[in-house]
RODRENBA-933594 format. One record per residue (C-alpha): residue number from 1; residue in three letters; x, y, z. Coordinates in nm, 4 decimals. Example, Ala and Ser with C-alpha at 12.3 -4.5 7.8 and 13.67 -1.06 7.14 Angstrom:
REM RODRENBA-933594
<rec 1,'Ala',<1.2300,-0.4500,0.7800>>,
<rec 2,'Ser',<1.3670,-0.1060,0.7140>>,
This chain:
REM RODRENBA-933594
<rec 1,'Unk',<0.0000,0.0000,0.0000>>,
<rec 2,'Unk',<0.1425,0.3703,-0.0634>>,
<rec 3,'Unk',<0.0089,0.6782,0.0207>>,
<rec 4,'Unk',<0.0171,0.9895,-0.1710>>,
<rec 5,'Unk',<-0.0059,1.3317,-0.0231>>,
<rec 6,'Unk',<-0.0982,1.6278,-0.2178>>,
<rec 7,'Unk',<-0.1411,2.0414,-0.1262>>,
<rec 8,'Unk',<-0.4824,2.1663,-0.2523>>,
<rec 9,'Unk',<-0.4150,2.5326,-0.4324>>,
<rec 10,'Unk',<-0.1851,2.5346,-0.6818>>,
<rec 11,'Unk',<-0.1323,2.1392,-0.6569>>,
<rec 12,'Unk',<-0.4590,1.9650,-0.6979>>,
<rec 13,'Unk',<-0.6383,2.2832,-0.7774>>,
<rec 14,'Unk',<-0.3639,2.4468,-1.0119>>,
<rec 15,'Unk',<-0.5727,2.5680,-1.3070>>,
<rec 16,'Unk',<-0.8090,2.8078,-1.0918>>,
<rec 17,'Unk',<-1.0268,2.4530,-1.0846>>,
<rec 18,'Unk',<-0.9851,2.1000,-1.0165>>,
<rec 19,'Unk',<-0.9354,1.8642,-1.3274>>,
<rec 20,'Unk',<-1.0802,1.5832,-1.4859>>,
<rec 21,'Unk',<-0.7502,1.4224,-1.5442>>,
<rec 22,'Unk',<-0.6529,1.3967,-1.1667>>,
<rec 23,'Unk',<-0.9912,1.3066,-1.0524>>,
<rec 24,'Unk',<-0.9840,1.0084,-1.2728>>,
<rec 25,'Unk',<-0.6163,0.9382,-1.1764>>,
<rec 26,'Unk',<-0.6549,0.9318,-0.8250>>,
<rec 27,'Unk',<-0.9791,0.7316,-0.8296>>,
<rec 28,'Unk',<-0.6925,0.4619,-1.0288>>,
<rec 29,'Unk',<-0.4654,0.5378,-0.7274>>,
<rec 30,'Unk',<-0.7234,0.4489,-0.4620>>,
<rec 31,'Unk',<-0.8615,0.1485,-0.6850>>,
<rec 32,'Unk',<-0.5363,0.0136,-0.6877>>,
<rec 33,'Unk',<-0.5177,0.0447,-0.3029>>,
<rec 34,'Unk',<-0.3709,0.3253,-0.2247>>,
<rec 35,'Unk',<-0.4425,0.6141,0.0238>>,
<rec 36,'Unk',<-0.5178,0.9736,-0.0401>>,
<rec 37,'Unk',<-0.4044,1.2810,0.1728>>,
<rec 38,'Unk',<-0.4756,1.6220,0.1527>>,
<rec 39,'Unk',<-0.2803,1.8062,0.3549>>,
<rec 40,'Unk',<-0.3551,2.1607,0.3249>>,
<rec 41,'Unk',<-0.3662,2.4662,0.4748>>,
<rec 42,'Unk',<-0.7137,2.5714,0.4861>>,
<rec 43,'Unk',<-0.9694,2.4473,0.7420>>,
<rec 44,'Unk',<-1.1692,2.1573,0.7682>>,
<rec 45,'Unk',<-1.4875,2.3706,0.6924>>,
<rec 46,'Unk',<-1.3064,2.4838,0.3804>>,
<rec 47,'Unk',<-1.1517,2.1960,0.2351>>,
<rec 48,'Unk',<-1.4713,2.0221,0.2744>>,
<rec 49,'Unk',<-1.6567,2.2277,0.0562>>,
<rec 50,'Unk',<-1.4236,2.1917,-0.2366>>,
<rec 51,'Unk',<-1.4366,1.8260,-0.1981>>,
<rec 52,'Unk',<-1.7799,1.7831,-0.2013>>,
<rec 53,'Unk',<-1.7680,2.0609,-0.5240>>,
<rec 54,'Unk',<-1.4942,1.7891,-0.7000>>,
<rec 55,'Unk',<-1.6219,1.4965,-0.5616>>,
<rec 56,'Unk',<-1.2809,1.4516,-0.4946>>,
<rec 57,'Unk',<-1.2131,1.0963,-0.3002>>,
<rec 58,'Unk',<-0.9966,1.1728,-0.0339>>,
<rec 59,'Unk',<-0.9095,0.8842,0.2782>>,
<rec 60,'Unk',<-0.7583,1.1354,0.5541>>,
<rec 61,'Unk',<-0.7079,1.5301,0.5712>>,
<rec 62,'Unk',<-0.4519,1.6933,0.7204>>,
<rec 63,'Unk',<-0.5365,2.0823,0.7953>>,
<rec 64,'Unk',<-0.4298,2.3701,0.8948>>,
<rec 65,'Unk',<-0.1041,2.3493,0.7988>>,
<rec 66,'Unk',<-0.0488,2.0482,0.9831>>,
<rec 67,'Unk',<-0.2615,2.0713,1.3153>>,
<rec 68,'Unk',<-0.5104,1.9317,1.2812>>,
<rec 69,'Unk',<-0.5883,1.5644,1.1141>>,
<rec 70,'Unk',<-0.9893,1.4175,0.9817>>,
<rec 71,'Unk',<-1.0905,1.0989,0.8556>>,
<rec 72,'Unk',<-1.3193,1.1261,0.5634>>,
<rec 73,'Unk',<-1.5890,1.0932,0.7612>>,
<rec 74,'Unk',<-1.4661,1.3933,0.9345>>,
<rec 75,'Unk',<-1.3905,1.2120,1.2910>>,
<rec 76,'Unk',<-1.1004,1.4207,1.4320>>,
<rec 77,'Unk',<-0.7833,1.2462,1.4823>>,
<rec 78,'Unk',<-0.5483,1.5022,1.5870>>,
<rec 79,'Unk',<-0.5801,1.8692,1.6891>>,
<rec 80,'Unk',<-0.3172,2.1298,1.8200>>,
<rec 81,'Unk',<-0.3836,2.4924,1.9158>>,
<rec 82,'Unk',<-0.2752,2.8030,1.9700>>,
<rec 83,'Unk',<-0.1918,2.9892,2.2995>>,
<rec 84,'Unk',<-0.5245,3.1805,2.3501>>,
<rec 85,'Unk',<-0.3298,3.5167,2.4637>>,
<rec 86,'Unk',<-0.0649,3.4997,2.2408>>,
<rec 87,'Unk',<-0.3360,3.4737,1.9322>>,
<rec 88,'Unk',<-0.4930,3.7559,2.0205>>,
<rec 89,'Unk',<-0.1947,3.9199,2.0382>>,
<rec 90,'Unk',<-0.0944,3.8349,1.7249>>,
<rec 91,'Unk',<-0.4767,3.9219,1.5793>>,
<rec 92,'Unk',<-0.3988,4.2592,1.7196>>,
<rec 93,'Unk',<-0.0688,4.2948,1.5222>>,
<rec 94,'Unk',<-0.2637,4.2046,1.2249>>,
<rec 95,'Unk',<-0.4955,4.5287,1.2905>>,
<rec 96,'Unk',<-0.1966,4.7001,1.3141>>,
<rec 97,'Unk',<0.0957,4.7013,1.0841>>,
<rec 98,'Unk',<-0.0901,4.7909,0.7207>>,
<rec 99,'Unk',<-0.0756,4.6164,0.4057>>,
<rec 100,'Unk',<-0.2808,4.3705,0.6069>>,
<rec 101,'Unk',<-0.6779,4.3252,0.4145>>,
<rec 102,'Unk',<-0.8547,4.0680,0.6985>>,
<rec 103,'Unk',<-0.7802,3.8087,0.9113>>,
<rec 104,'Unk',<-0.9109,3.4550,0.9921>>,
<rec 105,'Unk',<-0.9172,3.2495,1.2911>>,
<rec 106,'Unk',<-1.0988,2.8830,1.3035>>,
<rec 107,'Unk',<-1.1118,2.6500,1.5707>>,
<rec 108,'Unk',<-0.9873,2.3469,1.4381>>,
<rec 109,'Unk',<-1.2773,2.3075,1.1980>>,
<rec 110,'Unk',<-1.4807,2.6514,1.1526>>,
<rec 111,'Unk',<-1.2898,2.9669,1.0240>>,
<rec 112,'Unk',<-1.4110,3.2668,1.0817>>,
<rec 113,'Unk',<-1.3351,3.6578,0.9339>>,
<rec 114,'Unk',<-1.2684,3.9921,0.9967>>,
<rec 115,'Unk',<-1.2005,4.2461,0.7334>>,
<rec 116,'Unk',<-0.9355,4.5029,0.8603>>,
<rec 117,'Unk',<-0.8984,4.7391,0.5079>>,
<rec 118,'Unk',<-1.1844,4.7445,0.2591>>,
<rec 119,'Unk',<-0.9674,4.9524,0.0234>>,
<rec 120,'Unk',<-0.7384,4.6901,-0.0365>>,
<rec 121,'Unk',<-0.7820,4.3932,-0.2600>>,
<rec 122,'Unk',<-0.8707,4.0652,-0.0772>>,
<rec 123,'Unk',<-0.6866,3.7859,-0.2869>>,
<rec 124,'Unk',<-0.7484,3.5357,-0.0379>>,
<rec 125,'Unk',<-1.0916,3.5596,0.0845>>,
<rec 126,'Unk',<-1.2690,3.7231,-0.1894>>,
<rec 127,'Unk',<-1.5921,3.5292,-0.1500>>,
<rec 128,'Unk',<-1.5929,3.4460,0.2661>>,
<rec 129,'Unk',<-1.8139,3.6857,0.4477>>,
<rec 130,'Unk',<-1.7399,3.8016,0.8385>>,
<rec 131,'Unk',<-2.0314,3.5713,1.0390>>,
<rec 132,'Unk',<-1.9032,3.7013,1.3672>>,
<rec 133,'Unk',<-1.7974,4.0439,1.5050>>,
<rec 134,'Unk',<-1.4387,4.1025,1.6084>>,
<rec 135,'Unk',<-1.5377,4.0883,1.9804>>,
<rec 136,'Unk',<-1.6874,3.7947,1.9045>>,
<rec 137,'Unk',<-1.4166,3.5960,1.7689>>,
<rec 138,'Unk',<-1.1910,3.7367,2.0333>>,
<rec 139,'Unk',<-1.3541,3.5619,2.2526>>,
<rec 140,'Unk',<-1.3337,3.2494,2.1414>>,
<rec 141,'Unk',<-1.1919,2.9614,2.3424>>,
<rec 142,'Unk',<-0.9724,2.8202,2.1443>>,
<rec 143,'Unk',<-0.7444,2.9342,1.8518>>,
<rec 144,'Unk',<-0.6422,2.6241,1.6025>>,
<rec 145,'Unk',<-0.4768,2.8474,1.2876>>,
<rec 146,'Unk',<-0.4763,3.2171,1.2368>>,
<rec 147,'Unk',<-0.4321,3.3497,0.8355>>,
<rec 148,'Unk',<-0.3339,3.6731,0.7735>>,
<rec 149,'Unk',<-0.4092,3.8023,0.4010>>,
<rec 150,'Unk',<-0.1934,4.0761,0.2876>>,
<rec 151,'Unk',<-0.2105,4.2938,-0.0228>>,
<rec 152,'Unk',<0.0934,4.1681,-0.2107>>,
<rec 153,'Unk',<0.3232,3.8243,-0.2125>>,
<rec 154,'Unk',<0.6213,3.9969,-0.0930>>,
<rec 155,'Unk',<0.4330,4.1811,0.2345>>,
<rec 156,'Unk',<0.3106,3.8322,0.3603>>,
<rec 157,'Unk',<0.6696,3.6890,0.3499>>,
<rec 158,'Unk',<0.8352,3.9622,0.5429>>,
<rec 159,'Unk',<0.4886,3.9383,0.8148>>,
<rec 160,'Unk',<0.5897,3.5463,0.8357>>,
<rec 161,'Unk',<0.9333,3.6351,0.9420>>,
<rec 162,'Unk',<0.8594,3.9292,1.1392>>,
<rec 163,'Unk',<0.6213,3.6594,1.3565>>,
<rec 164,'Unk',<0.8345,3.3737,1.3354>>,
<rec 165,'Unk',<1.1091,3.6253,1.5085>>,
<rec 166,'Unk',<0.8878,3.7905,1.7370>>,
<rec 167,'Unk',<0.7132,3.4548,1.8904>>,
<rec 168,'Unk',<1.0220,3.1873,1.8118>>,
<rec 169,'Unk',<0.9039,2.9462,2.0739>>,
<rec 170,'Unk',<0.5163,2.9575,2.0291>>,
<rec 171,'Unk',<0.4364,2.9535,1.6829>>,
<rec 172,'Unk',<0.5467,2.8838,1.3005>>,
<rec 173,'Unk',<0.4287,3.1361,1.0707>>,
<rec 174,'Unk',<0.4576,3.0227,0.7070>>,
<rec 175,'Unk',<0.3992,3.2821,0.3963>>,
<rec 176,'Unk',<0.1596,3.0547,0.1371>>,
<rec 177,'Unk',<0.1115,3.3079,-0.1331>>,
<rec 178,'Unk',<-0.0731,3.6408,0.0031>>,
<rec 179,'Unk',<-0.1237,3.5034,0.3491>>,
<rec 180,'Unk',<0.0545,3.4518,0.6580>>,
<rec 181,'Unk',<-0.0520,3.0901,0.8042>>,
<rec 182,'Unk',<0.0271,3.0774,1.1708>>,
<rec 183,'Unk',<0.0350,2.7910,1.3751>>,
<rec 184,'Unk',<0.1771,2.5932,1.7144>>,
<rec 185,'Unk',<0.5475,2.6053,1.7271>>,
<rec 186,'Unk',<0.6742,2.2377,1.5932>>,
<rec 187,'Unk',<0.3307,2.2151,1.3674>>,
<rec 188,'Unk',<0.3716,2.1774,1.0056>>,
<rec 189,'Unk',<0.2113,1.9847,0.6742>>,
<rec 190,'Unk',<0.4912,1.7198,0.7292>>,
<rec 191,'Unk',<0.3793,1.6779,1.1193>>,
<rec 192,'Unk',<0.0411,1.6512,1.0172>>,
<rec 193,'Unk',<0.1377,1.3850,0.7507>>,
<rec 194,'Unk',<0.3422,1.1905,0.9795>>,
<rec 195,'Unk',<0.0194,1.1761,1.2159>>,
<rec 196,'Unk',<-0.1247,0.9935,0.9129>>,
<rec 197,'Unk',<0.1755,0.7477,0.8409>>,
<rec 198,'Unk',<0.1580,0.6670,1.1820>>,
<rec 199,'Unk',<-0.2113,0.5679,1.1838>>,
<rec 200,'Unk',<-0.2124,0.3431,0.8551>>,
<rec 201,'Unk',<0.1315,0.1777,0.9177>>,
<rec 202,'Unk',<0.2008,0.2996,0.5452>>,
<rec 203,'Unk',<0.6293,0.2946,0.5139>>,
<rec 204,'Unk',<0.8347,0.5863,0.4201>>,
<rec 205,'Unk',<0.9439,0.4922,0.0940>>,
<rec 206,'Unk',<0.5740,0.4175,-0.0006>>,
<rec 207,'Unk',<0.4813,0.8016,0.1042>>,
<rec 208,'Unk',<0.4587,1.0604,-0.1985>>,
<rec 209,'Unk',<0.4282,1.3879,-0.1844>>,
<rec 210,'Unk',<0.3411,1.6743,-0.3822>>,
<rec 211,'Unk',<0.3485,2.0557,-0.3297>>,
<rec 212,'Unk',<0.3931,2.4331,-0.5064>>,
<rec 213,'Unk',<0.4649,2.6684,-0.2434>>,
<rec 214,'Unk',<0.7004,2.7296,0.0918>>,
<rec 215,'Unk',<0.4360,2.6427,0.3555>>,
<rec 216,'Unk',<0.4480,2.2957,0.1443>>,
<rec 217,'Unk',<0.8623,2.2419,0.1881>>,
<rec 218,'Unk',<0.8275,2.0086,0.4895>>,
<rec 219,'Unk',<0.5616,1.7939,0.3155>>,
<rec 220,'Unk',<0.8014,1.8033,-0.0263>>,
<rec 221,'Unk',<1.1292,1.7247,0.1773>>,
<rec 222,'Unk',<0.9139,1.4326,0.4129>>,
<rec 223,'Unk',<1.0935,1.0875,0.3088>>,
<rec 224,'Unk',<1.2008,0.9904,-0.0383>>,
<rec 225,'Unk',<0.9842,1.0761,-0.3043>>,
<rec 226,'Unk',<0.9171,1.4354,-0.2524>>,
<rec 227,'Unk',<0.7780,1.6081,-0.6117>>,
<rec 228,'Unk',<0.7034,1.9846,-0.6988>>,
<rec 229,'Unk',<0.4404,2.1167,-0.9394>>,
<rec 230,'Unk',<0.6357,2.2944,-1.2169>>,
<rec 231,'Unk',<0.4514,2.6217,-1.1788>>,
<rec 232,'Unk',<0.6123,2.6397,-0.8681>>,
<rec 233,'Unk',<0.8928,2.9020,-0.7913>>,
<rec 234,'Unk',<1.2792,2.7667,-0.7954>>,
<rec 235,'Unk',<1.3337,2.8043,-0.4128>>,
<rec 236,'Unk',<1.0705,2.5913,-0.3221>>,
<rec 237,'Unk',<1.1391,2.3273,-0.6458>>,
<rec 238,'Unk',<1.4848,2.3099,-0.5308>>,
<rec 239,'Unk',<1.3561,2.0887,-0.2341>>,
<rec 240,'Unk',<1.1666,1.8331,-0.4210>>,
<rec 241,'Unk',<1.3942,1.5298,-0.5713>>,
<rec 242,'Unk',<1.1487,1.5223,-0.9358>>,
<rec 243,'Unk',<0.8753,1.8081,-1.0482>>,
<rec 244,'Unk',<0.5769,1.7228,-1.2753>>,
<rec 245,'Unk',<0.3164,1.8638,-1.4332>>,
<rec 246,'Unk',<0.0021,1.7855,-1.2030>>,
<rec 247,'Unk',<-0.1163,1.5097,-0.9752>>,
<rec 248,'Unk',<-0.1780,1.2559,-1.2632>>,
<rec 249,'Unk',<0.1450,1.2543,-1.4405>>,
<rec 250,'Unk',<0.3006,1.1789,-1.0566>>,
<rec 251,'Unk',<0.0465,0.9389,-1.0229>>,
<rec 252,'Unk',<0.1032,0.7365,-1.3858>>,
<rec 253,'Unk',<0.4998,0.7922,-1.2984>>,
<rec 254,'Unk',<0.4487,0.5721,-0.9398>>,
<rec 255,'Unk',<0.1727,0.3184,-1.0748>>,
<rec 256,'Unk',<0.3728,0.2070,-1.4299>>,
């Protein structure tokens, strides 16, 4: 049995939808009897509603950038969180600094959003509408992710170092894109895949993995057969030991 491991946008859903070609190669991958990951960084809520949109077959999800791991029958596995004062703290930074166009916290499953600047372009977000007030969500009890959606590429990787400095022991802040995804110190897609491994007693050189962007590296550089999409950006394809096209051509590559 292997297991393949994929990031969502810009992996599986690299042509601003998800494909006919992967769908049908990764109901061949399962058929053959092989396991499905997503391990992404968006929510549970989230990811759930572009599976069900696909009809995407999927055995296990791995979430927030690691913290949190679902069956497919969405039975929670695994969860981590955030230290509730140091996420509002960080919240309030986000309010702050500029550049900055909303925020979004979720509790492990649920994400929730405030806009901070409704001049700026949401690149994010565009379509996810605030369903709480900021009071509100700053009092909720617990804190699984928090994304920070910034007005250019280049703001949100200076923000994820700025954090990553400023907190060093509590959290990992990882620029994916126009956002900032901040989670537990020690969390990332890789943890959240080895969660996973663990569970289904796949081995390590039966894991693939496939990714585009820098929150993905520790997925990518997990075990032997890490790949890159080849849209992705040198820095993070320098990590990955083949690239491909998309999901299917890795898939036909592994099953030949």
């Amino acid at each position: 049995m292997k297991l393949l491991a994929a990031d969502y946008d810009g992996t599986l859903k690299y042509l601003d939808a998800v494909t006919r070609e992967d769908i049908d190669a990764l109901h061949q991958w399962r058929k053959a009897g092989n396991l499905f990951v997503i391990d992404t960084g968006r929510s549970m809520e989230s990811i759930l509603e572009e599976t069900k949109k696909y009809q995407i077959p999927v055995d296990y999800y791995v979430t927030n950038n690691g913290g949190m791991v679902f069956d497919n029958k969405q039975n929670e596995l695994y969860a981590t969180y955030l230290e509730r004062i140091m996420s509002l703290d960080i919240m309030y930074i986000a309010e702050e600094i500029g550049s900055v166009v909303s925020y979004v916290a979720n509790d492990g499953f649920r994400r929730h959003r405030i806009i901070v600047d409704k001049e700026l372009t949401e690149k994010r977000y565009p379509s996810l509408e605030p369903d709480m007030s900021r009071e509100e969500l700053m009092n909720m009890d617990k804190y699984a992710q928090i994304v920070i959606s910034m007005a250019e590429k280049e703001y949100a990787t200076d923000l994820a170092r700025r954090i990553n400095e400023h907190f060093p022991d509590s959290v990992e802040a990882y620029a994916n894109k126009y956002v900032v995804d901040v989670v537990p110190k020690g969390i990332s897609k890789a943890d959240g895949l080895l969660r996973v491994v663990q569970l289904t007693g796949v081995k390590e050189e039966d894991v693939y993995t496939i990714g585009d962007a820098d929150n993905d590296i520790p997925m990518i550089t997990y075990g032997r057969n890490g790949f890159c999409m080849d849209l992705a950006e040198d820095s993070v394809k320098a990590h990955a030991k083949h690239t491909c096209r998309c999901i299917a051509d890795l898939i036909k590559m592994v099953l030949r």
